[in-house]
N, CA, C and O of each residue as an XYZ file, in Angstrom:
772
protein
N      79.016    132.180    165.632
C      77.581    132.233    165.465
C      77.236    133.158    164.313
O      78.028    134.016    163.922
N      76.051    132.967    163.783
C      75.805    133.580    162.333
C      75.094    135.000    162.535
O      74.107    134.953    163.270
N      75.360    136.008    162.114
C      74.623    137.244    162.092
C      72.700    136.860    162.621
O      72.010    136.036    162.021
N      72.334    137.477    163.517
C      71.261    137.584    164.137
C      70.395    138.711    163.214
O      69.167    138.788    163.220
N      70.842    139.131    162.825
C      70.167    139.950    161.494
C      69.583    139.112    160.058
O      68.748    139.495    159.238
N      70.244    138.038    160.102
C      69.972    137.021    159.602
C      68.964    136.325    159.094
O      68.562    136.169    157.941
N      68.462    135.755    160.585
C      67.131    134.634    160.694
C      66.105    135.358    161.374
O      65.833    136.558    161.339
N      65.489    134.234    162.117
C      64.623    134.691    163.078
C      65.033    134.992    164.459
O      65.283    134.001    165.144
N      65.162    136.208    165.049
C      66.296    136.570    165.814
C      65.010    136.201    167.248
O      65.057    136.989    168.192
N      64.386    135.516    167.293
C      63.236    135.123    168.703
C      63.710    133.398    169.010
O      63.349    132.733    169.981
N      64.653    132.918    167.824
C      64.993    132.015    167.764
C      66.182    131.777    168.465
O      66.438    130.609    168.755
N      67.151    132.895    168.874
C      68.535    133.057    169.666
C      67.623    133.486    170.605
O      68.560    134.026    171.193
N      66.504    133.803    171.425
C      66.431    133.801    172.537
C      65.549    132.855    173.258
O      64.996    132.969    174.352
N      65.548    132.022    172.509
C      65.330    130.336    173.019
C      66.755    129.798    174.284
O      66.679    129.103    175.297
N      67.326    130.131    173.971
C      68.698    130.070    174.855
C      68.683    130.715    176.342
O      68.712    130.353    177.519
N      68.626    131.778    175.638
C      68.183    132.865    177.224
C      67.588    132.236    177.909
O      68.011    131.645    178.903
N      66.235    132.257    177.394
C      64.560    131.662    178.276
C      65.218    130.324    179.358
O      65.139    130.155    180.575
N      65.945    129.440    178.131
C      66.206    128.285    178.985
C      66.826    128.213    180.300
O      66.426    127.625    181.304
N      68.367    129.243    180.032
C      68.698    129.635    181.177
C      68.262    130.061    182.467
O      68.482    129.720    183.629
N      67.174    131.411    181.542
C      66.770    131.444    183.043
C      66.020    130.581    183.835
O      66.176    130.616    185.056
N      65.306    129.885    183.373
C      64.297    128.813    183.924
C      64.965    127.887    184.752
O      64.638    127.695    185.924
N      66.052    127.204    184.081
C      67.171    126.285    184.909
C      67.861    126.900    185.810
O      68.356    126.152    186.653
N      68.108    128.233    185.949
C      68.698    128.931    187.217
C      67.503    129.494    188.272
O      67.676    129.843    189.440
N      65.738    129.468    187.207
C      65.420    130.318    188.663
C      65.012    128.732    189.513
O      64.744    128.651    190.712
N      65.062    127.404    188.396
C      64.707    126.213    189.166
C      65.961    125.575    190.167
O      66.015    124.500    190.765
N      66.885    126.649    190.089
C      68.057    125.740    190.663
C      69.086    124.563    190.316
O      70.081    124.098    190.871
N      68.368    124.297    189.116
C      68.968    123.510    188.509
C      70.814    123.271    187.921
O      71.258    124.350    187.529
N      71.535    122.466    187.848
C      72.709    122.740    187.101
C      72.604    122.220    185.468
O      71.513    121.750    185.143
N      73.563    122.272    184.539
C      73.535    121.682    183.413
C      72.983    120.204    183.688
O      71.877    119.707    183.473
N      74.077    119.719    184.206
C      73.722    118.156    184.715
C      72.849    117.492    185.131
O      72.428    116.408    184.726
N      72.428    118.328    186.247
C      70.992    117.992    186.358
C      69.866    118.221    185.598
O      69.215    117.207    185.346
N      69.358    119.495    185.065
C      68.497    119.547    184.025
C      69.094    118.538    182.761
O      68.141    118.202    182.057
N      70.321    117.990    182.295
C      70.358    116.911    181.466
C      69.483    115.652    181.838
O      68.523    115.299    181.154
N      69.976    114.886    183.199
C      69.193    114.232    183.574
C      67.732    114.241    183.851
O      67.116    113.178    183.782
N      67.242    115.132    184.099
C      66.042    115.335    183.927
C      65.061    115.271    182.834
O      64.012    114.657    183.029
N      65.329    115.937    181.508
C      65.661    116.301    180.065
C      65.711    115.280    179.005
O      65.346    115.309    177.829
N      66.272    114.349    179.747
C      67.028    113.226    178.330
C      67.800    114.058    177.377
O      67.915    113.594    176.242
N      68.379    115.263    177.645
C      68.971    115.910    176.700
C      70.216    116.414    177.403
O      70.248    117.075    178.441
N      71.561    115.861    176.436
C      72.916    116.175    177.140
C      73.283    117.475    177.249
O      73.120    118.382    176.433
N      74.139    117.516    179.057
C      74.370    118.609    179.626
C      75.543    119.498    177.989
O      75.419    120.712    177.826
N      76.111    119.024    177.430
C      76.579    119.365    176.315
C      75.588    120.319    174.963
O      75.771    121.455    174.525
N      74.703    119.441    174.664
C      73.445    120.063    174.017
C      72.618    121.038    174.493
O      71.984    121.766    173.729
N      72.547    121.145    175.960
C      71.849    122.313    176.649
C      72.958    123.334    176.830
O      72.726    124.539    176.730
N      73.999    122.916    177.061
C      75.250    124.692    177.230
C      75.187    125.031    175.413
O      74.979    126.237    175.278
N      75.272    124.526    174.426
C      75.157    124.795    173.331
C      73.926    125.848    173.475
O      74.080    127.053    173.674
N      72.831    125.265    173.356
C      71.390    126.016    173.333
C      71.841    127.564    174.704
O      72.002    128.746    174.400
N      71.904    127.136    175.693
C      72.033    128.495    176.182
C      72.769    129.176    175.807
O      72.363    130.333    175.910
N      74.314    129.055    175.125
C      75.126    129.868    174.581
C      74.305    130.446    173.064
O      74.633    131.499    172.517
N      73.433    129.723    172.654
C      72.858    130.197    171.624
C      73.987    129.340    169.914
O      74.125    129.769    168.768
N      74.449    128.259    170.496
C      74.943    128.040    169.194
C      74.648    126.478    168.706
O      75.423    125.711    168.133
N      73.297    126.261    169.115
C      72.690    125.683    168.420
C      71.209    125.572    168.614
O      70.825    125.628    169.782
N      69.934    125.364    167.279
C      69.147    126.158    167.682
C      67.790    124.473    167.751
O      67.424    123.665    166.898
N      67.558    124.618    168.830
C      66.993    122.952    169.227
C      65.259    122.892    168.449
O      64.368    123.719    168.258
N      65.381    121.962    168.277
C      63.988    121.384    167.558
C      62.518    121.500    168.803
O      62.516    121.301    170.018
N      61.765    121.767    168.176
C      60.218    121.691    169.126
C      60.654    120.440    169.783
O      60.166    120.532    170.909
N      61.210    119.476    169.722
C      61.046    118.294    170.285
C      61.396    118.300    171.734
O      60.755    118.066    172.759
N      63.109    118.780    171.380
C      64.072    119.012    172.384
C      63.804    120.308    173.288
O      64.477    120.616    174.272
N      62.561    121.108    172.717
C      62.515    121.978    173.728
C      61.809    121.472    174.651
O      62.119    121.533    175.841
N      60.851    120.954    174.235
C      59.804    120.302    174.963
C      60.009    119.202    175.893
O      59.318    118.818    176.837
N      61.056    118.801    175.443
C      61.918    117.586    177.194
C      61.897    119.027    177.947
O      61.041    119.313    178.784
N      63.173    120.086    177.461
C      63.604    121.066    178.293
C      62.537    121.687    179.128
O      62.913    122.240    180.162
N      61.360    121.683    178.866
C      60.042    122.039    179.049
C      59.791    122.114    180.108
O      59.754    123.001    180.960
N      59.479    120.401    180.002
C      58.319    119.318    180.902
C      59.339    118.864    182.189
O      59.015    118.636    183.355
N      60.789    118.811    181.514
C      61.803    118.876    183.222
C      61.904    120.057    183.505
O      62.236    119.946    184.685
N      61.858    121.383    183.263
C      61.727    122.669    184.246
C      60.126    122.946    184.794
O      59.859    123.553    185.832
N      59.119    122.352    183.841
C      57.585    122.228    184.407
C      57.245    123.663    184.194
O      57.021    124.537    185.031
N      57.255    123.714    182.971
C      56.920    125.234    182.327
C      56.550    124.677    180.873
O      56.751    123.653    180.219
N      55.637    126.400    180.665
C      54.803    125.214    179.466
C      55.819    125.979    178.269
O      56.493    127.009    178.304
N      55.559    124.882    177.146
C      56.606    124.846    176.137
C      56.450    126.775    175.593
O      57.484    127.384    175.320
N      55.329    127.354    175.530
C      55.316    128.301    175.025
C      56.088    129.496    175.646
O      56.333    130.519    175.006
N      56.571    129.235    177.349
C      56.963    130.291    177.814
C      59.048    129.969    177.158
O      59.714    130.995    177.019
N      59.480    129.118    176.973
C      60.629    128.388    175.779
C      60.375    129.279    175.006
O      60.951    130.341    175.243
N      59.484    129.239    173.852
C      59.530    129.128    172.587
C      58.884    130.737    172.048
O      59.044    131.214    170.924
N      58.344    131.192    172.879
C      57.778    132.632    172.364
C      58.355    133.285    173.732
O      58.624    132.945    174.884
N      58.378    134.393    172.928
C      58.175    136.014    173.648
C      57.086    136.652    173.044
O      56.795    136.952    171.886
N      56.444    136.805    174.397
C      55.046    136.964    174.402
C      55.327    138.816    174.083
O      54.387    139.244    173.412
N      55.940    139.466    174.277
C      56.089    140.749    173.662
C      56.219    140.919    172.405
O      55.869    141.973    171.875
N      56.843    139.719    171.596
C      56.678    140.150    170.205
C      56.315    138.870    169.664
O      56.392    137.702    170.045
N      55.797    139.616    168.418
C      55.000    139.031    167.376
C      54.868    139.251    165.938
O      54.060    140.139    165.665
N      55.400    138.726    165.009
C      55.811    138.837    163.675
C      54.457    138.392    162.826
O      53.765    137.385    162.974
N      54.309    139.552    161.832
C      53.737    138.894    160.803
C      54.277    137.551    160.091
O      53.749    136.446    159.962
N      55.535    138.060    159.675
C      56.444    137.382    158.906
C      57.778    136.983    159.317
O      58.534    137.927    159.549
N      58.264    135.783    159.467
C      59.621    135.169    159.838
C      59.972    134.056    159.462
O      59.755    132.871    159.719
N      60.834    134.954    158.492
C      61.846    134.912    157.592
C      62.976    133.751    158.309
O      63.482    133.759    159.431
N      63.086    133.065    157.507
C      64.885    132.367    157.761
C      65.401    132.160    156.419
O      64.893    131.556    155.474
N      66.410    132.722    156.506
C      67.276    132.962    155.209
C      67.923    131.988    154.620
O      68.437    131.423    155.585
N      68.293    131.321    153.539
C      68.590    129.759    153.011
C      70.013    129.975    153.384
O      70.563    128.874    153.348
N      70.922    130.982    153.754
C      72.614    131.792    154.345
C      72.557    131.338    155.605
O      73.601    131.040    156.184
N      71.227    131.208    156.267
C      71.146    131.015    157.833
C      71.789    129.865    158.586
O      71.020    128.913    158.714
N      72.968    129.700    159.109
C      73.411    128.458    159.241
C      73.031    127.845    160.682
O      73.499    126.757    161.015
N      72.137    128.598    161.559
C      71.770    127.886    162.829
C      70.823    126.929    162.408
O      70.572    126.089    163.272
N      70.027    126.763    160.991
C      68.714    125.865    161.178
C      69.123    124.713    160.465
O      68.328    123.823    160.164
N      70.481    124.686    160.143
C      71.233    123.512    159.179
C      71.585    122.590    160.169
O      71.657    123.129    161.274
N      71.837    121.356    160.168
C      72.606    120.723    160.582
C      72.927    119.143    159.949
O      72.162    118.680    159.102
N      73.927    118.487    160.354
C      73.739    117.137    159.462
C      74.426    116.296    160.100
O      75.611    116.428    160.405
N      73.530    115.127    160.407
C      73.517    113.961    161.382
C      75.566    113.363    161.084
O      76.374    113.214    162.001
N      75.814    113.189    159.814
C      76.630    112.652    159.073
C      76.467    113.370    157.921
O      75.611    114.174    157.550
N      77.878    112.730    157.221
C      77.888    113.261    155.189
C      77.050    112.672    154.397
O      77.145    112.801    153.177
N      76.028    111.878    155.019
C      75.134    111.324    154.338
C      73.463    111.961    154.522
O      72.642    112.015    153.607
N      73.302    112.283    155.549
C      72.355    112.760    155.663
C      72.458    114.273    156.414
O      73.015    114.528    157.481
N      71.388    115.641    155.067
C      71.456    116.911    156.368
C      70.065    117.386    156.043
O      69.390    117.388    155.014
N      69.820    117.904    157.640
C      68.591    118.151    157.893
C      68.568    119.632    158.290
O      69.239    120.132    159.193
N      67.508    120.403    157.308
C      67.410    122.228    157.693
C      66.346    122.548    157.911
O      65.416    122.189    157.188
N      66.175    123.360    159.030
C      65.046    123.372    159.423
C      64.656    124.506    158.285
O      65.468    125.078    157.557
N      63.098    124.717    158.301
C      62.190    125.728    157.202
C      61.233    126.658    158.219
O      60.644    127.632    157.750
N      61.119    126.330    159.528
C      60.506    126.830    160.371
C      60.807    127.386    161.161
O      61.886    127.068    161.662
N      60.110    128.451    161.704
C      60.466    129.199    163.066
C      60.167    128.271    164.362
O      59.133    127.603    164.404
N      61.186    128.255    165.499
C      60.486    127.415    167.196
C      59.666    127.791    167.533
O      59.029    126.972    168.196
N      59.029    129.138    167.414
C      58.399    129.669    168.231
C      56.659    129.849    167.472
O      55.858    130.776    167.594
N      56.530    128.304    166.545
C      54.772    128.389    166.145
C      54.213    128.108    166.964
O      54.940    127.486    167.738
N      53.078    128.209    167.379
C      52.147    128.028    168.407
C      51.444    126.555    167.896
O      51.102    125.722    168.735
N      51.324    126.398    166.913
C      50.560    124.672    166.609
C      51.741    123.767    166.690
O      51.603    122.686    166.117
N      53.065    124.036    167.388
C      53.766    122.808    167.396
C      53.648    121.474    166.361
O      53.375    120.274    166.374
N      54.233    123.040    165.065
C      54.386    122.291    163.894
C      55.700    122.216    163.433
O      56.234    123.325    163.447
N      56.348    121.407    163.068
C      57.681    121.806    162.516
C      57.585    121.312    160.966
O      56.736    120.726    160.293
N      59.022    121.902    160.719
C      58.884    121.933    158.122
C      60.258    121.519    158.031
O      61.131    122.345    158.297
N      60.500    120.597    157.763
C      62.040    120.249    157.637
C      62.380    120.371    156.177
O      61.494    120.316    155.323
N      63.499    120.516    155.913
C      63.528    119.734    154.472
C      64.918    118.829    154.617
O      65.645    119.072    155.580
N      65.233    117.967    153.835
C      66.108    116.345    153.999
C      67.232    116.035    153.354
O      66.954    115.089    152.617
N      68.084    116.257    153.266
C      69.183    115.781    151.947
C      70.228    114.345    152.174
O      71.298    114.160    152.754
N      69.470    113.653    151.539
C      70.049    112.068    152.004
C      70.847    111.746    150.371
O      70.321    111.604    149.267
N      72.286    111.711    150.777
C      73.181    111.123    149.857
C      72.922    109.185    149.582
O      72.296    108.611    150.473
N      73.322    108.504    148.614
C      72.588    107.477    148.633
C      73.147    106.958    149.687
O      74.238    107.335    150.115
N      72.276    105.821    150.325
C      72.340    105.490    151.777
C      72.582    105.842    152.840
O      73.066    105.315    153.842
N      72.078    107.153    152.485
C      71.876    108.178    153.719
C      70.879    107.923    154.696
O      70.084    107.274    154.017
N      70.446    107.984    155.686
C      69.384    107.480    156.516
C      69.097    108.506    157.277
O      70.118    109.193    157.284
N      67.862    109.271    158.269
C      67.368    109.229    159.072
C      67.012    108.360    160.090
O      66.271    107.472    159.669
N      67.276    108.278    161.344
C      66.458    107.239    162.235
C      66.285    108.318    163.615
O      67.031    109.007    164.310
N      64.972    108.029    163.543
C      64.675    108.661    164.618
C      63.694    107.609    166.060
O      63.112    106.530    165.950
N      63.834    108.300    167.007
C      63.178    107.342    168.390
C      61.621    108.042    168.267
O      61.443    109.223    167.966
N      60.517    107.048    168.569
C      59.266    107.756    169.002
C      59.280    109.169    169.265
O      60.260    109.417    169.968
N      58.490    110.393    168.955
C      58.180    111.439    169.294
C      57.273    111.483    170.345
O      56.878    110.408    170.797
N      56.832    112.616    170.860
C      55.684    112.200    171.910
C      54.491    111.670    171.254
O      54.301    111.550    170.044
N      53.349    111.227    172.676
C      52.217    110.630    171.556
C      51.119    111.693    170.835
O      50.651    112.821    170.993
N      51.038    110.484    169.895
C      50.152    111.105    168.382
C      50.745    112.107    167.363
O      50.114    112.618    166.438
N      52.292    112.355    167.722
C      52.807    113.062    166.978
C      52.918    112.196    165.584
O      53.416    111.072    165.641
N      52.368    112.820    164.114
C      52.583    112.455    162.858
C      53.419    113.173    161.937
O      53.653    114.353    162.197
N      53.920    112.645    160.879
C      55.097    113.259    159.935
C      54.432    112.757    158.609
O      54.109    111.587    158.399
N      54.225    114.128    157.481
C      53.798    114.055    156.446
C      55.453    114.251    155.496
O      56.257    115.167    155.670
N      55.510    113.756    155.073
C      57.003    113.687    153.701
C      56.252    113.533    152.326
O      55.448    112.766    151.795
N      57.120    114.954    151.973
C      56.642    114.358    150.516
C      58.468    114.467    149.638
O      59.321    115.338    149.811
N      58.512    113.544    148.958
C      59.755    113.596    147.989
C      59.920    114.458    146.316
O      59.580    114.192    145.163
N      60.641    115.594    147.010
C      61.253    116.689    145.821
C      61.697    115.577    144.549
O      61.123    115.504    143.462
N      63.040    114.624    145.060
C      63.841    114.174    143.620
C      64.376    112.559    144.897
O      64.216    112.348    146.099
N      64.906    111.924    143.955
C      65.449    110.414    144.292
C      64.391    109.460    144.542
O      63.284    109.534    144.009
N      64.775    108.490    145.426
C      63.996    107.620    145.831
C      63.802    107.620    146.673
O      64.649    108.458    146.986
N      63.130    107.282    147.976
C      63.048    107.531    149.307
C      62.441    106.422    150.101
O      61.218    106.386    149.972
N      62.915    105.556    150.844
C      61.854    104.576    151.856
C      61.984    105.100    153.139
O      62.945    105.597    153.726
N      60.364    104.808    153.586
C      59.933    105.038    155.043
C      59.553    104.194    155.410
O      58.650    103.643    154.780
N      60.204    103.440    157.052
C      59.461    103.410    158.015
C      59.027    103.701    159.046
O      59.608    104.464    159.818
N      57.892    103.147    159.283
C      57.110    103.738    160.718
C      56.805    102.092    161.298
O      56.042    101.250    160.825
N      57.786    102.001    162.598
C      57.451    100.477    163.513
C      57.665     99.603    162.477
O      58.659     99.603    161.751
N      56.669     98.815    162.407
C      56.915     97.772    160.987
C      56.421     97.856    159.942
O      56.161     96.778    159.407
N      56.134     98.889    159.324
C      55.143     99.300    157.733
C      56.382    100.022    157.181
O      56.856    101.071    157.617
N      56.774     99.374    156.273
C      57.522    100.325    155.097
C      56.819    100.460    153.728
O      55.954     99.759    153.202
N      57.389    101.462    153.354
C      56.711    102.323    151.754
C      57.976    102.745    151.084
O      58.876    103.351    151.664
N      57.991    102.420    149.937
C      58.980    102.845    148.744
C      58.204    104.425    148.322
O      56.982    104.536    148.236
N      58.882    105.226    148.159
C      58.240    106.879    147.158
C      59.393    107.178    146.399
O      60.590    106.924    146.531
N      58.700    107.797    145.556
C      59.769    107.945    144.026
C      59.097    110.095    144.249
O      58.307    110.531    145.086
N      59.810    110.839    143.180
C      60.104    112.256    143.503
C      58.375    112.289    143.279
O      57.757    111.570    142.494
N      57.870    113.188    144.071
C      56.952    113.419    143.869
C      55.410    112.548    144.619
O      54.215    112.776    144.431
N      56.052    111.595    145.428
C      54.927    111.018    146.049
C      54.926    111.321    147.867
O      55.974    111.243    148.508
N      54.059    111.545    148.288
C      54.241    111.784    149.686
C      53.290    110.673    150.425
O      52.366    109.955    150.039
N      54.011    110.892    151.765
C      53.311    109.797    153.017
C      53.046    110.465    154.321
O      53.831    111.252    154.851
N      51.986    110.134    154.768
C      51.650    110.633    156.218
C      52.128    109.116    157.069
O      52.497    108.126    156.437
N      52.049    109.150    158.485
C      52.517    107.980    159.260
C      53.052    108.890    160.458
O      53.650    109.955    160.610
N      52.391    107.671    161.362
C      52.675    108.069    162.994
C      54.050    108.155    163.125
O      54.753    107.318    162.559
N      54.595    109.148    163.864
C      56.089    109.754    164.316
C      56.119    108.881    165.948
O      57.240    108.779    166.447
N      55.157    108.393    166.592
C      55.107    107.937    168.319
C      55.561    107.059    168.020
O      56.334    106.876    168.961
N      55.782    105.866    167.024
C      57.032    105.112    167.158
C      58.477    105.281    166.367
O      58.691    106.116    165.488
N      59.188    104.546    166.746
C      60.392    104.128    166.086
C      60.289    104.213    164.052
O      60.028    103.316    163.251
N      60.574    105.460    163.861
C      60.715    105.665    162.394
C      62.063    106.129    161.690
O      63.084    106.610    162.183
N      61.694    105.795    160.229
C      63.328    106.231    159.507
C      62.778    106.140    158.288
O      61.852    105.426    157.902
N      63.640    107.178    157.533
C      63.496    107.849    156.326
C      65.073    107.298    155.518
O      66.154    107.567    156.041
N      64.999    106.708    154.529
C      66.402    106.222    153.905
C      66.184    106.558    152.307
O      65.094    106.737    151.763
N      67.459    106.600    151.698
C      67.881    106.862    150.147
C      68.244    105.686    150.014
O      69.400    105.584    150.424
N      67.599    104.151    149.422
C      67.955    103.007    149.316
C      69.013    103.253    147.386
O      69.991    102.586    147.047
N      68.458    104.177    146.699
C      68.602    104.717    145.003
C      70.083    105.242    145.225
O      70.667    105.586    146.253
N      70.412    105.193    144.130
C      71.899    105.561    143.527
C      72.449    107.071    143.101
O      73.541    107.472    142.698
N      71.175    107.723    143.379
C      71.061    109.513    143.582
C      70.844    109.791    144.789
O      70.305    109.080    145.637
N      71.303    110.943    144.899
C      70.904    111.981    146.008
C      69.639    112.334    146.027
O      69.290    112.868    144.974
N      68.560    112.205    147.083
C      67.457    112.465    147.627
C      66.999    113.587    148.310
O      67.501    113.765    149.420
N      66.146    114.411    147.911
C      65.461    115.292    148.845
C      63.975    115.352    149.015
O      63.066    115.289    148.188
N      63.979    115.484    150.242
C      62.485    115.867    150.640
C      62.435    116.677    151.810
O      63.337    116.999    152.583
N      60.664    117.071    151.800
C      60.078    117.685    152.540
C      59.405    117.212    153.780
O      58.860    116.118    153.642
N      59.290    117.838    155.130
C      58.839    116.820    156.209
C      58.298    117.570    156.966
O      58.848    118.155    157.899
N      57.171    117.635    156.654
C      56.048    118.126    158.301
C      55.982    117.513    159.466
O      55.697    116.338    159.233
N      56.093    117.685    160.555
C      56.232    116.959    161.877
C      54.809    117.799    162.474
O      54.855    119.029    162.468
N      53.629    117.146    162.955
C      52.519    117.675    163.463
C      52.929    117.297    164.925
O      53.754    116.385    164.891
N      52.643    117.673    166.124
C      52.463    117.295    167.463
C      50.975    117.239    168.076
O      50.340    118.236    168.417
N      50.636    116.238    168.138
C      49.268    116.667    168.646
C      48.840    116.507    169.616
O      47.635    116.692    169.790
N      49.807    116.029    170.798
C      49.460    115.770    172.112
C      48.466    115.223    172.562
O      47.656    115.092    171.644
N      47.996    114.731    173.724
C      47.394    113.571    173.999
C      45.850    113.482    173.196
O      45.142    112.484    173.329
């Protein structure tokens, strides 16, 4: 695990919180998986603290312990002006495949259940992602390459420098169809019912 001096150190105690919640609910790994839609594998990760889960995935973890996402995602004792994650920080990296990696730019613990990604799709690199909850939207805008999005059945071609808003509640994907390496930027809004 990467120096906690590091990042945003409220972000390694996303892990904790979870734990305790699943032990004071009684719960086992297994069962809070099933509950969750999120594998008993992916949740011992998160409680060990060595990997650091998306607003999304906390928010299954959430709504199956029946606690609200904020008691997850903040400690209500502290509160930062400023938090920092360091571009060295290797908990907010990760990459689906060698074609596509995704780093997070944000802290878990915003209160507007916003997330800032940024994208690095080698050519024919892809994103695909399942519905988010509802009314959740994703603004992208493209740094360099080419980039197609869809959302359900609407696709859009963007070249460096053009961005798209589009509903995240269905079935969407972000692809490098171009013969360069692609990057972009990706706001994920949640806006709940």
């Amino acid at each position: 695990m990467t120096d906690p001096s590091k990042g945003d150190q409220s972000a390694l105690r996303i892990g904790q919180r979870v734990k305790k919640h699943r032990k004071k609910a009684g719960l086992s790994l297994e069962q809070l998986a099933r509950l969750s839609g999120v594998s008993a594998a992916m949740l011992s990760q998160i409680e060990q603290e060595k990997a650091n889960p998306t607003v999304a995935v906390v928010w299954k973890i959430a709504r199956a312990l029946h606690v609200d996402l904020s008691e997850l995602l903040e400690d209500a004792r502290v509160r930062h002006r400023f938090q920092v994650i360091r571009a060295d920080d290797e908990r907010y990296l990760f990459s689906r495949d060698q074609r596509c990696t995704v780093r997070t730019l944000s802290p878990l613990n915003l209160e507007k259940d916003v997330e800032f990604y940024q994208i690095d799709l080698a050519p024919g690199g892809s994103l695909d992602s399942d519905p988010h909850f509802h009314n959740t939207e994703e603004i992208l805008c493209v740094a360099s390459g080419r980039i197609t999005v869809r959302s359900l059945d609407h696709e859009v071609n963007l070249a460096a420098g053009d961005s798209v808003h589009y509903s995240a509640d269905v079935n969407h994907s972000i692809s490098n169809p171009g013969p360069d390496p692609a990057t972009t930027f990706l706001v994920v809004k949640y806006r709940g019912e």
